[in-house]
C-alpha positions as CSV (number, residue, x, y, z in Angstrom):
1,X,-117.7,-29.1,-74.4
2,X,-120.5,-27.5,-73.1
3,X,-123.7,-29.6,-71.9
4,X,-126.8,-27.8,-71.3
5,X,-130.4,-28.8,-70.0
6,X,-133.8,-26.9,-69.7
7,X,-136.2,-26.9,-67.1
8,X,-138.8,-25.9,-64.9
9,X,-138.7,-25.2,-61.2
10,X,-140.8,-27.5,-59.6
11,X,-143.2,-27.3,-56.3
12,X,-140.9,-29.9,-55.0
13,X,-137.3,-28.0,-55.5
14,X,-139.0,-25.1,-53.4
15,X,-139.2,-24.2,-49.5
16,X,-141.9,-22.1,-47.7
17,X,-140.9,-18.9,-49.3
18,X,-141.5,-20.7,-52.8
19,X,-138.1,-20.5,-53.8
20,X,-135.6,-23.3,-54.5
21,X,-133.6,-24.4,-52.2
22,X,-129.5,-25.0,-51.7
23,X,-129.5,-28.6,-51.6
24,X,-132.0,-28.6,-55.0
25,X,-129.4,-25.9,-56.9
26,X,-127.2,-28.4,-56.0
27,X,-129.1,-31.4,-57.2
28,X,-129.3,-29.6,-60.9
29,X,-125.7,-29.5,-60.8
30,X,-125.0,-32.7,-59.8
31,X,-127.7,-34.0,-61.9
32,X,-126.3,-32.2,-65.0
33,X,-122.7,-33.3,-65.1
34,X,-124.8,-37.2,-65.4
35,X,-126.3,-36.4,-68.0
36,X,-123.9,-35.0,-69.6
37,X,-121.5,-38.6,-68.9
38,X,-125.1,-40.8,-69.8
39,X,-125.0,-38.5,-73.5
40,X,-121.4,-39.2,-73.7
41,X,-121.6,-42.7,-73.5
42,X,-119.3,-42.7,-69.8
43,X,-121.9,-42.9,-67.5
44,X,-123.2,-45.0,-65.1
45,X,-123.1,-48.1,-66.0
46,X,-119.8,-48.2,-68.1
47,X,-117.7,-46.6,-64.7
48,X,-119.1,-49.5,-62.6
49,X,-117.8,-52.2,-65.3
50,X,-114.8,-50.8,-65.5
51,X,-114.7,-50.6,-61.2
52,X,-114.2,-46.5,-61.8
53,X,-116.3,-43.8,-60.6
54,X,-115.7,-39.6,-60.3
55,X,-116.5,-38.5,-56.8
56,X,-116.3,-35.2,-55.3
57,X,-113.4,-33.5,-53.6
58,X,-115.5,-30.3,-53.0
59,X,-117.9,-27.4,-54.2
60,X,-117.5,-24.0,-54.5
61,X,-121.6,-22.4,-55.0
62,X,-122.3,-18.9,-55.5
63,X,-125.9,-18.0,-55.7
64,X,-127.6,-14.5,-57.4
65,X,-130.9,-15.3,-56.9
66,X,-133.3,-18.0,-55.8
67,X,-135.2,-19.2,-58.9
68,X,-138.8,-19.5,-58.1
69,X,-141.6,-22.2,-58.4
70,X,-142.6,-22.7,-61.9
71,X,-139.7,-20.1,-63.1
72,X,-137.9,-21.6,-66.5
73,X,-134.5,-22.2,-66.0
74,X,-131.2,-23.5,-67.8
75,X,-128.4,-25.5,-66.4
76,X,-125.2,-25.9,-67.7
77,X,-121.4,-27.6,-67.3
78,X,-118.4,-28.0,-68.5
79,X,-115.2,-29.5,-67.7
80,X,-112.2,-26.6,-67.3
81,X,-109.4,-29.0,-66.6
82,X,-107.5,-32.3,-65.4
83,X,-104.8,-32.7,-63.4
84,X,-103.2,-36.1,-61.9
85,X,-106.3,-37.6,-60.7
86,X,-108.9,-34.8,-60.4
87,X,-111.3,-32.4,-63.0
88,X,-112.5,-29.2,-62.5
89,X,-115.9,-28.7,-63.6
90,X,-117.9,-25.3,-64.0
91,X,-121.8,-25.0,-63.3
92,X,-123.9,-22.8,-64.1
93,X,-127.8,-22.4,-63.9
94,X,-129.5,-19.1,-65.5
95,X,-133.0,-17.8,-65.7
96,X,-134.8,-17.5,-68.9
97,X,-133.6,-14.5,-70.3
98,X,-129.8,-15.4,-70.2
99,X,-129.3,-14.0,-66.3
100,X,-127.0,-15.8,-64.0
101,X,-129.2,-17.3,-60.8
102,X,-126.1,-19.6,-59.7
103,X,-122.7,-20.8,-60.7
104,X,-120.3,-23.2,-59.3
105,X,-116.4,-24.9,-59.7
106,X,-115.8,-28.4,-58.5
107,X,-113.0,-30.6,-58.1
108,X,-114.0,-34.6,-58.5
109,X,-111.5,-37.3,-58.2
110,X,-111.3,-40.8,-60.4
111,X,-111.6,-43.5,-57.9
112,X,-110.9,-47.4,-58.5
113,X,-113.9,-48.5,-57.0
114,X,-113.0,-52.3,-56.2
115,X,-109.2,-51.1,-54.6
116,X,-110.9,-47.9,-53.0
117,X,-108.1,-45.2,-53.3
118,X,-108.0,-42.5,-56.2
119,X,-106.5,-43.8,-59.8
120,X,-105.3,-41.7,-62.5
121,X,-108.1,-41.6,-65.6
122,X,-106.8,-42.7,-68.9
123,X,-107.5,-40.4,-72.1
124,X,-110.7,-42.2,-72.8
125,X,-111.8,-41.3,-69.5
126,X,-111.5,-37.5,-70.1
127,X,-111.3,-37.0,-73.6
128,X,-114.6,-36.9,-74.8
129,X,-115.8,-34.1,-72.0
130,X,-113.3,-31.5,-73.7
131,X,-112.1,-28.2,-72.3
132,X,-113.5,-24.9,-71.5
133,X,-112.6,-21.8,-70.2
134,X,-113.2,-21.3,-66.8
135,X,-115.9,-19.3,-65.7
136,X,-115.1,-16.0,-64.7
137,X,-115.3,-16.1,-60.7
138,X,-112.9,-15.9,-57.7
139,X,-111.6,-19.6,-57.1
140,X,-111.2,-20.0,-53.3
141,X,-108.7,-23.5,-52.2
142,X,-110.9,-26.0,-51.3
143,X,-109.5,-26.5,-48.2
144,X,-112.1,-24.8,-45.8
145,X,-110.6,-23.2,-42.5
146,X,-111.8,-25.2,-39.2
147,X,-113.1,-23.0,-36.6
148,X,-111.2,-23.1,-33.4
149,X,-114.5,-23.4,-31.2
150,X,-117.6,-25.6,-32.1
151,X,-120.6,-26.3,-30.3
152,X,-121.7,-30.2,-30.6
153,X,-124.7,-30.5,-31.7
154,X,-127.4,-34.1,-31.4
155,X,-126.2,-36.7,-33.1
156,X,-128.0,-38.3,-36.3
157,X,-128.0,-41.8,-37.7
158,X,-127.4,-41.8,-41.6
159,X,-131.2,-43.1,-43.3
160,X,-131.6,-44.8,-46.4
161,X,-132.8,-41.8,-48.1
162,X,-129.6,-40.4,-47.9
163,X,-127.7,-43.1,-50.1
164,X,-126.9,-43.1,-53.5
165,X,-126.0,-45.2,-56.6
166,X,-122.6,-45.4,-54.6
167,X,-123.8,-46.7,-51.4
168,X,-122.3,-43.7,-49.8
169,X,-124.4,-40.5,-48.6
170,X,-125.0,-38.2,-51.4
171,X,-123.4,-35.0,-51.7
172,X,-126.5,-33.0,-51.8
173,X,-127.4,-34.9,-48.6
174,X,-124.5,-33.4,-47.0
175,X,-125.6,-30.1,-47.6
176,X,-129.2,-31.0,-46.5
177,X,-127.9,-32.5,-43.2
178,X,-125.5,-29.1,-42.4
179,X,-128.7,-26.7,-43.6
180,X,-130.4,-28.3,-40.2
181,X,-128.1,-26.7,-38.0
182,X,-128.4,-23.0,-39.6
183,X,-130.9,-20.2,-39.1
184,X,-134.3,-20.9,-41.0
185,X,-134.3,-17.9,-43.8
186,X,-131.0,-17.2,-43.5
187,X,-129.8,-15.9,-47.4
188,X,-126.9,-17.8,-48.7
189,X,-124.6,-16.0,-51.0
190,X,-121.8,-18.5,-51.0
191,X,-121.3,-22.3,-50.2
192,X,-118.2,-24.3,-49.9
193,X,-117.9,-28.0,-48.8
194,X,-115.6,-30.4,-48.3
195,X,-115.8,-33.7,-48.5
196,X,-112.9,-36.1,-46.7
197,X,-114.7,-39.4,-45.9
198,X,-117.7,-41.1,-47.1
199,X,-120.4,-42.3,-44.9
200,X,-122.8,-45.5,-45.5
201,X,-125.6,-46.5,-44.0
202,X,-125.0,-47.3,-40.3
203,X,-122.8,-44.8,-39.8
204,X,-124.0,-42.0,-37.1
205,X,-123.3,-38.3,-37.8
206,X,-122.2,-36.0,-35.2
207,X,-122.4,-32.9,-35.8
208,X,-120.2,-29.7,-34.7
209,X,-121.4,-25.9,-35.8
210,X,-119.9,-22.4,-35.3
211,X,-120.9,-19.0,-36.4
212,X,-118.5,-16.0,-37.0
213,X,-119.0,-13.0,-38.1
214,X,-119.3,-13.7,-42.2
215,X,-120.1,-17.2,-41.8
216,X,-121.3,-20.4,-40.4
217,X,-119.4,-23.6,-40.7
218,X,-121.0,-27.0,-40.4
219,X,-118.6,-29.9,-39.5
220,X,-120.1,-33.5,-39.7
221,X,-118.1,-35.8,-38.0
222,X,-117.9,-39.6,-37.0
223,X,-117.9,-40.5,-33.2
224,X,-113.9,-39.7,-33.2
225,X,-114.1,-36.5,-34.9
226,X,-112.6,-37.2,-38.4
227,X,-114.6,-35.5,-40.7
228,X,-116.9,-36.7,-43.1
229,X,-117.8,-33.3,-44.6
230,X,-117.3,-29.8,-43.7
231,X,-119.9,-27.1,-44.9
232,X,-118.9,-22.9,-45.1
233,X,-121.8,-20.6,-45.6
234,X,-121.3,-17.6,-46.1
């Protein structure tokens, strides 16, 4: 089924140019698909009885427009299908009069949280979110393409403010983190991540960045080079 929200863009969500920025679109999102599991009843608080928890496999962001401070928006998701242990989830956020300002697909993964490898989700895990039709977009693999140079880039220490309810860096914070390594105002149209490996407080970031010709790709490694996240904008 379809869960929607309403809001207001605020003063906070913005940047300089007084217009909300990627990791915030990303934060509604995010922040929508919990509601929508708090409403349900399958939030929170039941997953972490249970040991169980949905965590994401990747993001695929197309953005219209920037919404800007104090503009009235909607945000909305919906779950489009399951498969073994993963959903796909539409997102979408539109402006007041019904236009499209972003939309997203994501892949999440049901994790048994106290054995720490992915678990198939029983019926009652699933069932209650329904099914939609999938938005209408071109769905790219979420397996992002590596350049074949990189230049290393300062390494960075993961902070407190990064962690969330699952002790691991948020996914937003991800994006935040890779956003440091790009061009100030530079307009992004589309945004892929992938995420492989979840880092905790403690762990350092190193970070690796090229740019090509129709985009810039953001890897954030550990001090061996496995990946913890890997960012495309394009």
């Amino acid at each position: 089924m379809k869960y929607t929200f309403d809001s207001r863009v605020r003063y906070s969500e913005v940047d300089h140019t007084g217009t909300m920025t990627v990791p915030n679109v990303i934060n509604y999102f995010q922040d929508c698909s919990t509601f929508q599991s708090e409403d349900l009843g399958i939030g929170l608080k039941e997953l972490r009885e249970k040991r169980r928890g949905w965590l994401l496999a990747s993001w695929q962001v197309e953005f219209v427009r920037a919404p800007k401070m104090g503009e009235k928006i909607t945000v909305g998701t919906f779950a489009h299908g399951f498969k073994g242990f993963f959903g796909m989830r539409n997102f979408f956020m539109n402006d007041e009069a019904g236009n499209a300002l972003a939309y997203a697909n994501s892949m999440w993964f049901f994790m048994d949280t106290k054995k720490g490898r992915p678990t198939r989700p029983e019926a009652k895990d699933t069932a209650l979110y329904g099914l939609e039709e999938p938005l209408e977009m071109e769905y790219k693999d979420r397996k992002i393409r590596l350049p074949e140079q990189t230049e290393e880039k300062e390494p960075f220490p993961v902070r407190r403010y990064h962690i969330d309810t699952n002790e691991h860096v948020n996914n937003a914070e991800y994006v935040q983190m890779a956003m440091e390594f790009l061009p100030r105002d530079l307009k992004v149209k589309e945004l892929r991540v992938e995420y492989k490996l979840a880092a905790v407080l403690g762990d350092v970031i190193y970070p690796k960045v090229a740019v090509e010709n129709q985009r810039s790709v953001v890897e954030l490694c550990d001090k061996n080079g496995a990946l913890y996240a890997v960012a495309e904008f394009s």
